[in-house]
Structures are given as C-alpha cells and as structure tokens.
C-alpha positions as CSV (number, residue, x, y, z in Angstrom):
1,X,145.2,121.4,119.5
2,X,141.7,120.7,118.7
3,X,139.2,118.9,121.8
4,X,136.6,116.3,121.3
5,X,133.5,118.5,121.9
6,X,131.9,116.6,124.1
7,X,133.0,116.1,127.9
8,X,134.1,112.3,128.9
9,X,133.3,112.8,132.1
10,X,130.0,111.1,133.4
11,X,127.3,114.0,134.4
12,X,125.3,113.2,137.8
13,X,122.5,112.7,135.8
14,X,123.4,110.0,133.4
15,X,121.7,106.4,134.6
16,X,125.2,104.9,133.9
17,X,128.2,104.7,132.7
18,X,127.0,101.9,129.8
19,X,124.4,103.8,128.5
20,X,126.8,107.1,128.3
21,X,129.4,105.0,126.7
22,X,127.1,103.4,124.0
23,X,126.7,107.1,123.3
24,X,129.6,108.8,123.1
25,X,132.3,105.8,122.2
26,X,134.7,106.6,119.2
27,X,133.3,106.1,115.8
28,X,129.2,107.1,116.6
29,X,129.7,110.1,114.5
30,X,126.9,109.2,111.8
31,X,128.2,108.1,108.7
32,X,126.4,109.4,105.4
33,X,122.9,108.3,105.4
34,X,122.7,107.6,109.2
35,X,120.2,109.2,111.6
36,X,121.7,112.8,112.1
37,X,124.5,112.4,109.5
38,X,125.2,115.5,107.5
39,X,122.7,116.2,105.0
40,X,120.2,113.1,105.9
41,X,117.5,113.3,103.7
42,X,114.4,113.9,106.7
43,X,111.9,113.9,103.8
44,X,110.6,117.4,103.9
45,X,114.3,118.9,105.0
46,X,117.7,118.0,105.0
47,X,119.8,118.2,108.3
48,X,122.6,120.7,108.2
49,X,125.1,119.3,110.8
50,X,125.8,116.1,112.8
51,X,124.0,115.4,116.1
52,X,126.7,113.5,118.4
53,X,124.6,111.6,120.9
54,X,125.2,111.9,124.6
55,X,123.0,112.1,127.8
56,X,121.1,115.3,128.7
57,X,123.9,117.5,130.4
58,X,127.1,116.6,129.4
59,X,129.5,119.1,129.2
60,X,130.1,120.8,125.6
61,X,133.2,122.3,124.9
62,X,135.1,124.5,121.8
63,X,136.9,122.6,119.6
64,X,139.5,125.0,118.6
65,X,140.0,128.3,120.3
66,X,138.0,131.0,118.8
67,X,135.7,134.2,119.5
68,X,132.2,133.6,120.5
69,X,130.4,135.4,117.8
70,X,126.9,134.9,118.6
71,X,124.5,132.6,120.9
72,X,121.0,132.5,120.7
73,X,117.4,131.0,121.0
74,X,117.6,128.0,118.5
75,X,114.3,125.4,119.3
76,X,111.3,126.6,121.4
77,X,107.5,125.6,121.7
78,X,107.0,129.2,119.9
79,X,108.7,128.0,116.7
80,X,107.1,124.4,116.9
81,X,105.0,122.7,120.0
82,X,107.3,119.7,119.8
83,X,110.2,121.5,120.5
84,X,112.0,122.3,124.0
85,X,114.2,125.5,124.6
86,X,117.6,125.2,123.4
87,X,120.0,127.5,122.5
88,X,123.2,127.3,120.2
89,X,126.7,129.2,120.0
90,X,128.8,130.0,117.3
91,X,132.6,130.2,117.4
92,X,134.6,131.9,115.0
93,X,138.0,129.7,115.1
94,X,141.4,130.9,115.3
95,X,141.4,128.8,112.1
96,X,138.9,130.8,110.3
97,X,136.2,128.6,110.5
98,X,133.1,128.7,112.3
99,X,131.7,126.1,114.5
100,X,127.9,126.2,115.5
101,X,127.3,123.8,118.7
102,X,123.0,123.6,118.7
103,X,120.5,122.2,120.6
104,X,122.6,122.6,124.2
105,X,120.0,123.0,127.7
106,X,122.7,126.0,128.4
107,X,125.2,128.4,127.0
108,X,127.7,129.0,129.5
109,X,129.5,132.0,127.6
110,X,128.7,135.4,125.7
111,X,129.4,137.2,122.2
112,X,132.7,138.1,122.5
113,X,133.6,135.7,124.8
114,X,137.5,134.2,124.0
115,X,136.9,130.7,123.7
116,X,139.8,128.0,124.4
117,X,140.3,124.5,123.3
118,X,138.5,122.6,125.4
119,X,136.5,125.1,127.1
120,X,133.1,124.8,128.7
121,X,130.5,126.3,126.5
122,X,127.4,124.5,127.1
123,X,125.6,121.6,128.3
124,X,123.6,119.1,125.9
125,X,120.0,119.5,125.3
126,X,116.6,118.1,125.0
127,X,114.9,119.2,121.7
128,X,112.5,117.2,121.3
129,X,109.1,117.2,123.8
130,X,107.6,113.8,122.9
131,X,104.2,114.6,124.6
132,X,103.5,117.3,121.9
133,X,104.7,115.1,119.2
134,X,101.4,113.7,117.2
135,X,99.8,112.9,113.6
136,X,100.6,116.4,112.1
137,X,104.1,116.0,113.2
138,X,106.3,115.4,110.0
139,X,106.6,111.8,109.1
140,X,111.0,112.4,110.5
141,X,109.5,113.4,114.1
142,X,107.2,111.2,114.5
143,X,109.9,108.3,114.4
144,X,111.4,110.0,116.9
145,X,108.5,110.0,119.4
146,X,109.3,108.3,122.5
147,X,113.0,107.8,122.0
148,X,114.0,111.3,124.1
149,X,117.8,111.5,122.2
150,X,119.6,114.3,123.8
151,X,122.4,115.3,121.6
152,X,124.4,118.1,120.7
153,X,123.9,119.4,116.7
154,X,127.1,120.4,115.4
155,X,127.5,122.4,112.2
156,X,130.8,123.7,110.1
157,X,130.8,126.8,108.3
158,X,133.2,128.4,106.2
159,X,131.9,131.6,106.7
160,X,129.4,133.1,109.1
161,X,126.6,130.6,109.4
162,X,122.8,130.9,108.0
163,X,121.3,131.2,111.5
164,X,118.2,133.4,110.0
165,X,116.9,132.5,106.3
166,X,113.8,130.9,104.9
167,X,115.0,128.0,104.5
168,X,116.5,127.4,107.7
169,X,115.3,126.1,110.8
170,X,116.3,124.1,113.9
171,X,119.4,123.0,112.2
172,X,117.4,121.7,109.1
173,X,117.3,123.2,105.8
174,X,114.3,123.4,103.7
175,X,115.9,123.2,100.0
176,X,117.4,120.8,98.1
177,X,120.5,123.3,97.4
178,X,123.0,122.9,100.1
179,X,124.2,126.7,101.2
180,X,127.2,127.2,99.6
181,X,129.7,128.1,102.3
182,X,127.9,124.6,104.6
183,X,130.6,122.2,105.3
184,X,130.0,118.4,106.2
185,X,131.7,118.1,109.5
186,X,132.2,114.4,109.3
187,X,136.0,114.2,108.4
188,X,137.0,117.3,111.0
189,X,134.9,115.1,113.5
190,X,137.0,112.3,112.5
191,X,139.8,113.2,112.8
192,X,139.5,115.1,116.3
193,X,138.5,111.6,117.3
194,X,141.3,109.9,116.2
C-alpha cells in the first residue's frame, strides 16, 4: 500500500491548523503549468519534480517501501547564497522505481536503510534564504522573495536519478531536453491521494 508522503499530523511549529490545511488539503499537487508543477518553465530552467507545500517540519515519509539508496547535501549557501541547507533521499521502491524526496531540514535514515510505507524519512525544509535573495537573483527567485514556502520537492525516476550532471541542480534542470528515464509524478501523486 502506497502513503501520502507528507505527515497529517500538525508539527508544533505550524501557526495553525488553517494555514497547514490550506497547504496540504487534497488536490494542491500543482497541475501543469502551476508554480512547482513538473516541468514548469522557470525561465532559465525547468523544475524536475513537484514541490507539495507544507509548513517547515512536517514529517516526510516513503511512499512505497524500498531501499534507501542514497541521501545527500542537495541546496546550500556554497552552491548559491540564496539557498539554505537541505538535504534529499532517494528510495529505490520495492516497485522498481525510484523516489527522490528533496529539499527536507533532516534525513532521518541512511543508505541502505529498509524503508517502509509510511515511514519517517525526513522533515520539510526551508530552501530558500529570502535575505540573500536580490537583483542578480534569476527573475523565478526573485518572485519568490518574501514568500518563505517550505515544501518538500518530490521527483520519480525510472532508473537511478541524475543527482550529479551539468545540467542539474537543486531539483531544476538546465536544458530544454527532459532526461530520458524523468517521470512527471503528477498522476502517481494522484492517485496516492485519492
């Protein structure tokens, strides 16, 4: 049985319950040509995965069971001043696909981990630092200034996932040719929801 990946339950630190609702509520996965829909056109890059808003914190969990197969560094001030640490993980599913889970504050498990439905992987992240964000920011950041939208970045893969290439960075990709084995997640979002 396949989880919704993001945890209903209310963290501490949410302001309330309306504003985590407005969030997370069935049907906000972004439809095409939504901000942080699968391959939104950001101008200068297209986005690679789906960014399911919730409030900094909430619990992110493994959709399917699977092997953790790698977690990592995946936004820092190193990379680009605007950005915060976050780190993503990448579960190889029972299925045999694999599910990348971006832009968390934590990863709460290791390569190799065994990963069940439903299990606590992470917690949802802060990417962007809006005091760093200013005139040379591209045009797509600068929109973003002052809005602070914690979310978790979700990305399907066929096969192993482009986490190291050219043209790939922060969940974005940098070419107009989609990488082949890149799967829009809409549809397996959908109908986890449902």
């Amino acid at each position: 049985m396949r989880q919704w990946p993001l945890n209903p339950i209310i963290p501490e630190e949410t302001v309330s319950e309306e504003t985590f609702l407005k969030k997370t509520v069935p049907g906000r996965i972004p439809q095409n040509r939504d901000a942080g829909s699968f391959w939104e056109d950001r101008g200068d890059r297209y986005h690679c995965g789906v960014d399911l808003y919730a409030p900094e914190n909430t619990e992110v969990l493994s959709i399917e069971e699977g092997v953790v197969s790698e977690t990592d560094l995946m936004t820092s001030p190193e990379i680009l001043p605007y950005w915060n640490p976050t780190y993503y993980v990448i579960i190889k599913n029972t299925s045999g696909t694999f599910c990348k889970y971006g832009e968390l504050a934590e990863c709460t498990v290791k390569k190799g981990d065994k990963a069940g439905s439903g299990q606590l992987i992470g917690r949802v992240g802060m990417v962007l630092n809006c005091a760093k964000i200013n005139e040379s920011s591209p045009s797509y950041i600068r929109k973003l200034k002052n809005k602070n939208p914690s979310m978790l970045h979700f990305e399907l893969w066929k096969d192993k996932p482009i986490t190291a290439n050219r043209d790939y960075l922060g969940g974005n990709w940098f070419s107009e040719e989609k990488p082949e084995n890149l799967i829009d997640p809409t549809e397996y979002l959908v109908s986890i929801r449902n």
